[in-house]
C-alpha positions as CSV (number, residue, x, y, z in Angstrom):
1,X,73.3,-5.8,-43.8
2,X,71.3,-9.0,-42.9
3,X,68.1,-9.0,-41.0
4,X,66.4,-11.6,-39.6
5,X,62.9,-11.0,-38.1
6,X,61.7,-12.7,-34.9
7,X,58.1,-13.6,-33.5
8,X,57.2,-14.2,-29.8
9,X,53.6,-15.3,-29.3
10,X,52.8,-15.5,-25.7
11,X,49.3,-15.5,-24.2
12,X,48.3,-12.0,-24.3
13,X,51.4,-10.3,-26.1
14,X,52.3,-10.8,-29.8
15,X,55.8,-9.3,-30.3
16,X,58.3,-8.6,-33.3
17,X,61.9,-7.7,-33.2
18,X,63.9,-7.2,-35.9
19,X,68.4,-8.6,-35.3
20,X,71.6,-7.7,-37.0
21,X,73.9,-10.6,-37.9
22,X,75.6,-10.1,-34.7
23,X,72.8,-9.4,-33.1
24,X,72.1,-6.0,-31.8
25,X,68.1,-5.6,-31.6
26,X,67.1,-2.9,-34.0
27,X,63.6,-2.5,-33.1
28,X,60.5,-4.1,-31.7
29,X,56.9,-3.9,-31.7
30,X,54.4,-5.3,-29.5
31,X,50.3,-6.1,-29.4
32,X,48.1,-7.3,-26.3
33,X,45.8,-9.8,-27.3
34,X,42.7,-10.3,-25.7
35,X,42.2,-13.3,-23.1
36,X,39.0,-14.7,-23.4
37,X,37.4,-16.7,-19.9
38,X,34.1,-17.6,-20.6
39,X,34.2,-19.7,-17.6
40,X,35.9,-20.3,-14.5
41,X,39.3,-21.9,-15.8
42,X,39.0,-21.5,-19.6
43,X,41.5,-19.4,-21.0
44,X,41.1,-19.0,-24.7
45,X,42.4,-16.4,-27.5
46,X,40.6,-15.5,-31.1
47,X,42.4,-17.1,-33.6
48,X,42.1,-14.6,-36.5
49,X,42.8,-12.0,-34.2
50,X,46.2,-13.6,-33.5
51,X,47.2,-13.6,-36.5
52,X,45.9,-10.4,-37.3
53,X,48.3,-9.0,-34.8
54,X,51.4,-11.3,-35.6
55,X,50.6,-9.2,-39.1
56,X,50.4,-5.8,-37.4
57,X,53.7,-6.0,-35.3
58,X,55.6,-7.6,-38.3
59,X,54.6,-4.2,-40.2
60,X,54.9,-1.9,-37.4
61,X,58.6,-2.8,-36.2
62,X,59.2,-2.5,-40.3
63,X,58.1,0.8,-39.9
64,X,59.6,1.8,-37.3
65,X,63.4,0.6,-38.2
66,X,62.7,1.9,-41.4
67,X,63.6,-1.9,-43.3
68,X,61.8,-2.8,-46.3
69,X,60.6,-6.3,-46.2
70,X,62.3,-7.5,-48.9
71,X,65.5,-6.6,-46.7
72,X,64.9,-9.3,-44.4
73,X,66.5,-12.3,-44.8
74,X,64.7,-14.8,-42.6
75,X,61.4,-15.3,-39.9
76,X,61.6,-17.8,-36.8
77,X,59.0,-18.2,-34.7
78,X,58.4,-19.0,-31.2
79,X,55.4,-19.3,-28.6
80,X,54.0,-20.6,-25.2
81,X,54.1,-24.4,-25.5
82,X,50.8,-26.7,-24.6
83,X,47.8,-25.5,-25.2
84,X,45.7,-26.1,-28.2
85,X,45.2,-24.2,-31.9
86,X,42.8,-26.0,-34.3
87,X,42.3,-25.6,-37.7
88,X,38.8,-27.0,-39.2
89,X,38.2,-28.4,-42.2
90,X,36.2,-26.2,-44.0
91,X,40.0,-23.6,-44.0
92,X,39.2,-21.8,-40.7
93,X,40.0,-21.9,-37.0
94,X,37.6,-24.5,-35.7
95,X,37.2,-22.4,-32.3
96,X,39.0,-20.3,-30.2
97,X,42.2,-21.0,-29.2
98,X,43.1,-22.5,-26.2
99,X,46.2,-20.7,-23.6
100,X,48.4,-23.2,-21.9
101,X,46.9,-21.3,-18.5
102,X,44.1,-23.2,-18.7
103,X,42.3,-26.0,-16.3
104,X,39.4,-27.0,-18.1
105,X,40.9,-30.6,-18.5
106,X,41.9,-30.8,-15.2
107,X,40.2,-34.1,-14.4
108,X,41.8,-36.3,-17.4
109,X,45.3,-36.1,-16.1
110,X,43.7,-37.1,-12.5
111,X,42.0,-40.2,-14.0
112,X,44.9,-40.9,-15.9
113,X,47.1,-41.3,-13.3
114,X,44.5,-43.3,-11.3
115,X,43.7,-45.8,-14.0
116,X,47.4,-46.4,-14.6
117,X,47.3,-44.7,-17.8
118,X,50.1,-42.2,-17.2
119,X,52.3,-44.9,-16.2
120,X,52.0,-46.1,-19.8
121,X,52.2,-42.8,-21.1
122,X,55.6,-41.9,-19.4
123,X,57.4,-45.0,-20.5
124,X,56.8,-43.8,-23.7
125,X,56.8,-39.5,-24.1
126,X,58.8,-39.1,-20.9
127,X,56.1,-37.1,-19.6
128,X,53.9,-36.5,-16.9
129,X,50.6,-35.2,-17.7
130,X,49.4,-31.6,-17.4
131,X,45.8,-30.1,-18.2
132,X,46.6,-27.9,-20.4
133,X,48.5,-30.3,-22.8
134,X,47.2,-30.8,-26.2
135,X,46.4,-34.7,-25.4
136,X,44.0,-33.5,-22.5
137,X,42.3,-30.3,-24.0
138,X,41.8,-32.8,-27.2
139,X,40.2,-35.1,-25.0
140,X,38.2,-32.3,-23.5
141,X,37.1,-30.9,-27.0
142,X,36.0,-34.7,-28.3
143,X,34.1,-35.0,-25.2
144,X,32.0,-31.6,-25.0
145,X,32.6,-30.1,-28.3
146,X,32.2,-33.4,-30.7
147,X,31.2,-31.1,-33.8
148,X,34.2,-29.4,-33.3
149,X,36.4,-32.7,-33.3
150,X,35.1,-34.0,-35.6
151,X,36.2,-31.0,-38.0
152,X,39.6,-31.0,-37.2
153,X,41.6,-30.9,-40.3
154,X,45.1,-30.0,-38.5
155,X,46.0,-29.8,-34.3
156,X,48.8,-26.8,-33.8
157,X,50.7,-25.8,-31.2
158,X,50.9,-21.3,-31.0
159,X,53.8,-21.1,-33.1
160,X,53.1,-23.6,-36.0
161,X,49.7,-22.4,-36.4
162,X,51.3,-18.8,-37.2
163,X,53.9,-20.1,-39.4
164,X,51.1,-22.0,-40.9
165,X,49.4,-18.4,-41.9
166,X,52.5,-17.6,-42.7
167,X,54.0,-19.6,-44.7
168,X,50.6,-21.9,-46.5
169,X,52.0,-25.1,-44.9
170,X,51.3,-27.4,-41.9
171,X,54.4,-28.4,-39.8
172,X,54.6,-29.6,-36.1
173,X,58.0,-28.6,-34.6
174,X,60.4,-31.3,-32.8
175,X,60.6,-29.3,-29.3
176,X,57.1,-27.8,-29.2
177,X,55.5,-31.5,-29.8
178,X,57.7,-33.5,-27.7
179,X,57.0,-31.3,-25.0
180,X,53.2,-32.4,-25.7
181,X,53.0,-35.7,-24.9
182,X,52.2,-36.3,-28.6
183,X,55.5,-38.1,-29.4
184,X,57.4,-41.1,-28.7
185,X,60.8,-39.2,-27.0
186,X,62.7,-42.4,-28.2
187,X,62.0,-42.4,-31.5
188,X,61.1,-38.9,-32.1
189,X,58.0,-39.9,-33.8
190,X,54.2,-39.8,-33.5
191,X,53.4,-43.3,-31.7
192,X,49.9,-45.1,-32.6
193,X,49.8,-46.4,-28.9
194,X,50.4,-43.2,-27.2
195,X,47.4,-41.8,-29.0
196,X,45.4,-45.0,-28.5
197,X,46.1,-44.3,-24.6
198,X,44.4,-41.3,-24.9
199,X,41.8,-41.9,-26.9
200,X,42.9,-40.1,-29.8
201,X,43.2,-42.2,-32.7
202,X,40.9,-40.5,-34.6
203,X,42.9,-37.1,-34.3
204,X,46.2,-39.3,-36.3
205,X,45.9,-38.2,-39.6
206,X,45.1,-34.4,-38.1
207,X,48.8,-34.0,-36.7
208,X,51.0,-32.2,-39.1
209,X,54.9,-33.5,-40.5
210,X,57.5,-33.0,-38.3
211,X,59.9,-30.6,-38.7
212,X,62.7,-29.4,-37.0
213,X,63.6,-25.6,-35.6
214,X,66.1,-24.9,-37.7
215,X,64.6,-26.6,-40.9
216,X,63.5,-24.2,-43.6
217,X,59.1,-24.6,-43.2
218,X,57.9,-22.4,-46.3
219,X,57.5,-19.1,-47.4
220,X,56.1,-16.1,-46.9
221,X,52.6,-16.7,-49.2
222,X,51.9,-13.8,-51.4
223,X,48.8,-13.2,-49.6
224,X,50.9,-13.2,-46.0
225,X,53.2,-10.6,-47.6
226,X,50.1,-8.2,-48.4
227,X,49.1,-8.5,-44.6
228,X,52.9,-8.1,-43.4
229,X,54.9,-6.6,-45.1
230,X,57.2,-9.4,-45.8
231,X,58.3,-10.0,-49.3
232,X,56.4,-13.2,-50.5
233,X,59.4,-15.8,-51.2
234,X,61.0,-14.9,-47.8
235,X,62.1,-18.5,-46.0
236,X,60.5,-19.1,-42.7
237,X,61.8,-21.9,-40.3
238,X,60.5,-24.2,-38.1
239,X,60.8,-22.0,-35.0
240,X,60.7,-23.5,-31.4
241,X,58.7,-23.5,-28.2
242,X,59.8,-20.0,-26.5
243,X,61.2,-21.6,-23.6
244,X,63.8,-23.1,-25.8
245,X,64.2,-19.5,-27.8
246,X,65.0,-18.4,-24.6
247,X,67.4,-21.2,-23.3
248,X,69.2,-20.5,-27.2
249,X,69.5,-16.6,-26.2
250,X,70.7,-16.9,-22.7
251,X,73.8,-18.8,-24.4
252,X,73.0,-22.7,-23.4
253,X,74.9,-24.8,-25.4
254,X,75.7,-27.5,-22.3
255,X,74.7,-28.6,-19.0
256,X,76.9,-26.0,-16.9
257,X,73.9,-23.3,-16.2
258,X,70.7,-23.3,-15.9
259,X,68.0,-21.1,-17.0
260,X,64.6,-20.0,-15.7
261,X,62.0,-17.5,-17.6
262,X,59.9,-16.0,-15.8
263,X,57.0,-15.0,-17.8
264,X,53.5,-16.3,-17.5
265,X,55.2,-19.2,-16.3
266,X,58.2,-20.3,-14.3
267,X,60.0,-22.1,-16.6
268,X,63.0,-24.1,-15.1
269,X,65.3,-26.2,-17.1
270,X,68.7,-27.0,-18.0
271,X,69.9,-29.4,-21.0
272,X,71.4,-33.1,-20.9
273,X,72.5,-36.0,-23.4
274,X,69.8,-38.2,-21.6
275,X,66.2,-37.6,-20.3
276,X,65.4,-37.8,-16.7
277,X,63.0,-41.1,-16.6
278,X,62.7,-41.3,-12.3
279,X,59.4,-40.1,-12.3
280,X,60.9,-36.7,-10.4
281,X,60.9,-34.3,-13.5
282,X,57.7,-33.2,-14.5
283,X,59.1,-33.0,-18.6
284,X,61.6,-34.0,-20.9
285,X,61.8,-32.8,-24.4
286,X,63.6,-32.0,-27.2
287,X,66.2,-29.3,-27.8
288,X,67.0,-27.4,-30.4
289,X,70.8,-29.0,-30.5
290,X,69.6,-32.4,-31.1
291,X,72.0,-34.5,-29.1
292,X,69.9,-32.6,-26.1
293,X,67.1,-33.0,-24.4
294,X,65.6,-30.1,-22.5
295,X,64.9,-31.1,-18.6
296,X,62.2,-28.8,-17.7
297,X,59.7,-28.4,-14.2
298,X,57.4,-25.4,-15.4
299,X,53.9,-24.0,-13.9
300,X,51.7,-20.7,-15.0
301,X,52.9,-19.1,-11.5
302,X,55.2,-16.4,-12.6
303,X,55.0,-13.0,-13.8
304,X,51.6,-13.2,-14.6
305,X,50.8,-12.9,-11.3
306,X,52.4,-9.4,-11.3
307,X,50.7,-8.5,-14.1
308,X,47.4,-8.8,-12.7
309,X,48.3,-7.3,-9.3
310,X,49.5,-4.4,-11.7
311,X,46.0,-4.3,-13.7
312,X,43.3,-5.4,-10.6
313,X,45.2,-3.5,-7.6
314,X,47.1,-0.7,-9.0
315,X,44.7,0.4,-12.3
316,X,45.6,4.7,-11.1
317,X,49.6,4.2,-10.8
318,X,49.4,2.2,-14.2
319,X,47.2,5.6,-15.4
320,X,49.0,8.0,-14.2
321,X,52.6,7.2,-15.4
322,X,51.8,6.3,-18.3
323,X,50.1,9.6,-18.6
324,X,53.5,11.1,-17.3
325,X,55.8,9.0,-19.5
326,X,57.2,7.2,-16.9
327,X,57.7,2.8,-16.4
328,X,55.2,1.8,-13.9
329,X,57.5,-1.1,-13.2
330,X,60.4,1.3,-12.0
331,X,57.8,2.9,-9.8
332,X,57.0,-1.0,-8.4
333,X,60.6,-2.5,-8.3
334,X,60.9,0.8,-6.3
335,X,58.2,-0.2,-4.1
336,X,59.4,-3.4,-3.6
337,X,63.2,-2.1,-2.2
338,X,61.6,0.1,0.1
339,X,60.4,-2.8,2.2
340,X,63.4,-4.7,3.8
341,X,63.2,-8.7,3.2
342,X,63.7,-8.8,7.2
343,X,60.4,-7.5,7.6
344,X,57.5,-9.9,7.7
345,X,55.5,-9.6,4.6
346,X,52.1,-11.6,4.0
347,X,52.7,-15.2,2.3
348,X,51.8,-15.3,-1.6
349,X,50.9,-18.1,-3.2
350,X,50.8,-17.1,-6.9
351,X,48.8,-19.3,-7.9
352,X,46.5,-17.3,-10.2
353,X,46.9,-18.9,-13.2
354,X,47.4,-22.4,-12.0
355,X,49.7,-24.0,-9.2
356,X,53.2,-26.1,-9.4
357,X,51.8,-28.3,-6.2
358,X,47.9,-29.2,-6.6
359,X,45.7,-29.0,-9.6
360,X,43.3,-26.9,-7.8
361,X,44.9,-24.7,-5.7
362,X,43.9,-21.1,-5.5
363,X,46.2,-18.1,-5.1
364,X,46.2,-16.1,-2.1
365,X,47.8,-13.6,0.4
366,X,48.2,-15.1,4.3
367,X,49.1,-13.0,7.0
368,X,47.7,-9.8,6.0
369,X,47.5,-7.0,9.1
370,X,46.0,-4.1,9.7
371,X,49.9,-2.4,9.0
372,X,50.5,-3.9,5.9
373,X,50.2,-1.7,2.8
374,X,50.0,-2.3,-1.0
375,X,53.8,-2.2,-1.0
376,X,54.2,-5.1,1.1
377,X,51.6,-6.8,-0.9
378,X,53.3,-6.5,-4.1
379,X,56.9,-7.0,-2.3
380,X,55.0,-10.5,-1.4
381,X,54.0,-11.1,-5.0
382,X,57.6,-10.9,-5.7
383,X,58.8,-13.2,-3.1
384,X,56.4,-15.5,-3.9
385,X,57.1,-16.0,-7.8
386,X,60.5,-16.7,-6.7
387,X,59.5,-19.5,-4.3
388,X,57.7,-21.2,-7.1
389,X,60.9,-21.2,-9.0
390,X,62.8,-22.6,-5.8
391,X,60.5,-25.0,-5.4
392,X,60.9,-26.4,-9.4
393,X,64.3,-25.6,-9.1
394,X,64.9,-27.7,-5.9
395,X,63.8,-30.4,-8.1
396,X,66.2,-29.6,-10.6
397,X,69.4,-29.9,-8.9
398,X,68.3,-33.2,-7.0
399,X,68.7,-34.7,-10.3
400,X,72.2,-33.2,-11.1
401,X,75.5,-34.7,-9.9
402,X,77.0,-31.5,-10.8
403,X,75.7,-28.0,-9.1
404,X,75.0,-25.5,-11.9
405,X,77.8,-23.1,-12.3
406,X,75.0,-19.9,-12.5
407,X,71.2,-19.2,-13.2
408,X,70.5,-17.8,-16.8
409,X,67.3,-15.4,-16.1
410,X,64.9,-14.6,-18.8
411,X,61.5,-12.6,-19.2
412,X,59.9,-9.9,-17.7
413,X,61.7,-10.6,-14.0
414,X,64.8,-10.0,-15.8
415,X,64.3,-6.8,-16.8
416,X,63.6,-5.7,-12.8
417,X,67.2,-5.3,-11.2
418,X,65.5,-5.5,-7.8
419,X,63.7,-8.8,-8.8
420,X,67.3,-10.4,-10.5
421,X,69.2,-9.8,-6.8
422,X,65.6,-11.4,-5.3
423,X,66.4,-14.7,-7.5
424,X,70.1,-14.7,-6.3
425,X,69.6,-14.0,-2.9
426,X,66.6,-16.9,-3.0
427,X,68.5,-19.3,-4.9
428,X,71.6,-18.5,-3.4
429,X,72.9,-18.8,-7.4
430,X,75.0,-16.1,-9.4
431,X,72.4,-14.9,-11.9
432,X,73.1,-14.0,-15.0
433,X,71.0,-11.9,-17.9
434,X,70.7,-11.4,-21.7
435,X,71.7,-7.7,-23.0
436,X,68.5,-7.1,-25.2
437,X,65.4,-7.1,-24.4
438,X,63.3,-9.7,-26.1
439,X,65.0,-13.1,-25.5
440,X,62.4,-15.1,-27.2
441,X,62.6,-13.3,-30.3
442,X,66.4,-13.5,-30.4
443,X,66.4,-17.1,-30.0
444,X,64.3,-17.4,-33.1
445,X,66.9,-15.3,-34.9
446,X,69.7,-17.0,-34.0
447,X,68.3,-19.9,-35.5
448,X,67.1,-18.0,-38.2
449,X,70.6,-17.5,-39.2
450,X,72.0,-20.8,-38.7
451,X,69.5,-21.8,-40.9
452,X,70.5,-20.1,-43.5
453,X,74.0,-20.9,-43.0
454,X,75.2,-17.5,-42.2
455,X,77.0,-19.4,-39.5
456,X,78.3,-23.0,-39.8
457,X,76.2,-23.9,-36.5
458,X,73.6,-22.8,-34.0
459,X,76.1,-23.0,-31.4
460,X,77.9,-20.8,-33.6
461,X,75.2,-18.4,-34.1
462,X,74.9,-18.2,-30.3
463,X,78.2,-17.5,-29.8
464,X,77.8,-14.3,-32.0
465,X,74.6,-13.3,-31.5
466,X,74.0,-13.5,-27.6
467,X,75.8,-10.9,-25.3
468,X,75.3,-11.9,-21.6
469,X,75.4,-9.0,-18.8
470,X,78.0,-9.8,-15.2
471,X,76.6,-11.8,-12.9
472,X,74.7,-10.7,-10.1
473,X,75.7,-12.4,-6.8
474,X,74.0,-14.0,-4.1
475,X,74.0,-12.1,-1.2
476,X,75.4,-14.3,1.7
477,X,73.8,-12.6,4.6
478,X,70.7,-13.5,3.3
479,X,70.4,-17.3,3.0
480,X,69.5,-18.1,6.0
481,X,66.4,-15.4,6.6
482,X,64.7,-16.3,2.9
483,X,65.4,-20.0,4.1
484,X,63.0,-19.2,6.8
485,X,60.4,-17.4,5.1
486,X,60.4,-20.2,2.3
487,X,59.8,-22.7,4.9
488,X,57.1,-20.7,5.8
489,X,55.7,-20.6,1.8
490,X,55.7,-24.3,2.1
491,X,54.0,-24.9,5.6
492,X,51.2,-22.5,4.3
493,X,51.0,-24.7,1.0
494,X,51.0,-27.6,3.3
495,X,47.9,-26.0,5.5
496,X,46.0,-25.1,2.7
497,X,46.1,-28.7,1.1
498,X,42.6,-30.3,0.6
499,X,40.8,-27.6,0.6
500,X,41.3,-27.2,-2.9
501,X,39.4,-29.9,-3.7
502,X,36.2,-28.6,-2.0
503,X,36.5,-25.3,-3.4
504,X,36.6,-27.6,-7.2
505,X,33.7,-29.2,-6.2
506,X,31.7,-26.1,-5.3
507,X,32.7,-24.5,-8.6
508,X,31.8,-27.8,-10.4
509,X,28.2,-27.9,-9.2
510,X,27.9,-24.2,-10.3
511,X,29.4,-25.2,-13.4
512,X,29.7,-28.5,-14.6
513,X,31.4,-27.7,-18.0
């Protein structure tokens, strides 16, 4: 029996899970991490406790499914793209870690696209510029934390720096660093100007090889094994960005679907043979099928948002079932269907984390009454992470001559039956879902095995490995009413525009870091 082991490092979850060659999910194991916010918009992560728990689950799903380590064939890796992992010179994180939620750097994009530098910078990555990129954190880090630049022996993205503990060596992988704005698109190289329009030039020599997903990286270290589990010897590839994991799971191959993950963030893409270069698209990258690039409008206003009306507003329901044994989440997709989407529900902008429409905007619940309960509220949340995917997905499909065929839907949303008819209804798309649970990790293991040539291709591998569930379809009857109440999502968006700025400003003088 082959095995091939799969890692999903997102902001606050570290997961294994453990494939068959056709793959069936044998087991999985999962770890919170903590998120650290020493201010107002810094999001941050230990390091050494990362890796610590990418150790811990490796072992524990071993346990649990009963495989020795020396059983497994292969590792991928995958995790949230952006953000910022630095390791020092003297062979140890050089600071925290940085999540791609946050908005400390949210003033260099702004001057950058006031100077005219961003113009520059598109014609050559392809890409807009978000805050939570590695170009702007880097430029945050040089400016308030020169010590720390200035001991910067190698700049990661999440995935590479655990394959780095892994495996003893430093890679950057093609689809996590294009989708940085630390690489020419057109020549699929690091570019000497694009870091000199940053101000980064000193950070060159800092940014690892490139690699590509499915290239063999290393091997398990002998000292990795001890903490894993793994046998020392075993190959690890180059891994990918999670969104593309996921796009690799849900079975895109071609431009006929598209696919949306809704984790932390809403991630919206679809593949093509050619970037977008209109300005319209927030990012282009690179796939993992290398005649594609990956058209992507994303924002940190997903399922997060849940999460933390789950954790702030409902702390005794998450008690008590898990006290009783029970899935909390059944208990709020059930909830959420006892409230008909005819009756008026309070706006949500889901904005926690950051916004897909200002860099300052602020979350927020409009049109709250005296009869509305916490069921409404969270039937709200709901609605509202959708929107945010409309409203990326809107932009989409204005740059396809060809409407997508169905909606691939991945991440926790996916797993809420309720919430997959929500998408369909909203989108007024077929949606369609992966048959195992963790899509990330799956997408790692598929190219885990083509890797190793246990198929002749990745598209092969995909055709084997990923099982997609029937379609759920739109319902008709609805179009029109949740074309109303997104109409409404926007004109409160609209209303609420400028002042953003002056709640910035108040938070700046508190805090000017």
């Amino acid at each position: 029996m082959k095995y091939y082991l799969g890692l999903d490092n997102g902001g606050t979850t570290t997961k294994a899970a453990l494939f068959t060659w056709d793959g069936r999910e044998v087991g999985v194991a999962s770890m919170a991490t903590q998120m650290i916010t020493p201010r107002p918009g810094f999001v941050e992560r230990d390091m050494e406790e990362m890796w610590q728990a990418n150790c811990a689950v490796i072992s524990k799903v071993l346990d649990k499914t009963g495989v020795a380590g020396a059983e497994v064939d292969g590792v991928g890796i995958c995790g949230h793209g952006k953000g910022l992992y630095l390791w020092g010179k003297d062979g140890k994180p050089a600071r925290n870690g940085i999540i791609s939620t946050d908005n400390r750097a949210y003033a260099y994009p702004a001057a950058w696209q006031a100077d005219g530098t961003e113009e520059q910078v598109f014609q050559i990555s392809c890409q807009h510029i978000m805050a939570c990129q590695p170009v702007a954190l880097l430029a945050w880090v040089r400016d308030f934390e020169p010590e720390v630049y200035n001991n910067i022996q190698w700049v990661f993205e999440c995935k590479d720096y655990v394959r780095f503990r892994l495996t003893g060596e430093a890679r950057a992988e093609l689809t996590d660093y294009s989708g940085a704005n630390l690489l020419n698109l057109h020549t699929r190289q690091y570019d000497d100007n694009l870091l000199a329009l940053f101000g980064l030039e000193a950070i060159r020599d800092a940014l690892p090889p490139i690699c590509r997903a499915t290239e063999i990286c290393g091997r398990i270290t002998p000292e990795a094994a001890k903490c894993c589990g793994l046998a020392a010897g075993t190959p690890v590839i180059g891994g990918m960005f999670d969104i593309n994991a996921c796009a690799l799971a849900a079975g895109i191959t071609n431009e006929e679907n598209l696919c949306a993950i809704a984790g932390t963030w809403s991630i919206n893409e679809y593949i093509q043979k050619e970037p977008i270069c209109n300005g319209s698209i927030r990012m282009n990258s690179l796939f993992c099928l290398p005649e594609y690039y990956l058209i992507e409008e994303s924002s940190p206003t997903s399922a997060g948002n849940n999460e933390w009306f789950l954790n702030q507003l409902l702390p005794e329901l998450k008690a008590e079932t898990n006290q009783a044994g029970k899935n909390v989440y059944d208990i709020m997709n059930g909830w959420v269907e006892e409230i008909s989407p005819r009756e008026f529900i309070p706006v949500f902008l889901p904005f926690l984390m950051g916004s897909n429409v200002h860099p300052n905007a602020r979350s927020s619940f409009v049109g709250i009454n005296v009869s509305h309960t916490r069921k409404h509220l969270l039937r709200s949340v709901y609605e509202g992470i959708v929107y945010c995917h409309k409203y990326h997905v809107d932009k989409l499909l204005a740059n396809r001559s060809v409407p997508p065929r169905c909606l691939r839907l991945a991440g926790g949303a996916a797993k809420s039956p309720v919430w997959t008819q929500m998408f369909a209804d909203i989108l007024q798309l077929p949606v369609e879902t992966v048959q195992v649970n963790e899509t990330g990790a799956l997408g790692c293991a598929i190219a885990v095995a083509a890797a190793l040539g246990d198929y002749p291709s990745l598209e092969a591998a995909i055709a084997g490995m990923s099982t997609i569930n029937t379609a759920v379809e739109p319902n008709r009857d609805y179009a029109e009413l949740y074309a109303r109440k997104y109409a409404l999502y926007l004109k409160t968006i609209q209303c609420l525009d400028g002042l953003w700025d002056e709640m910035q400003a108040y938070i700046q003088e508190e805090d000017p870091c």
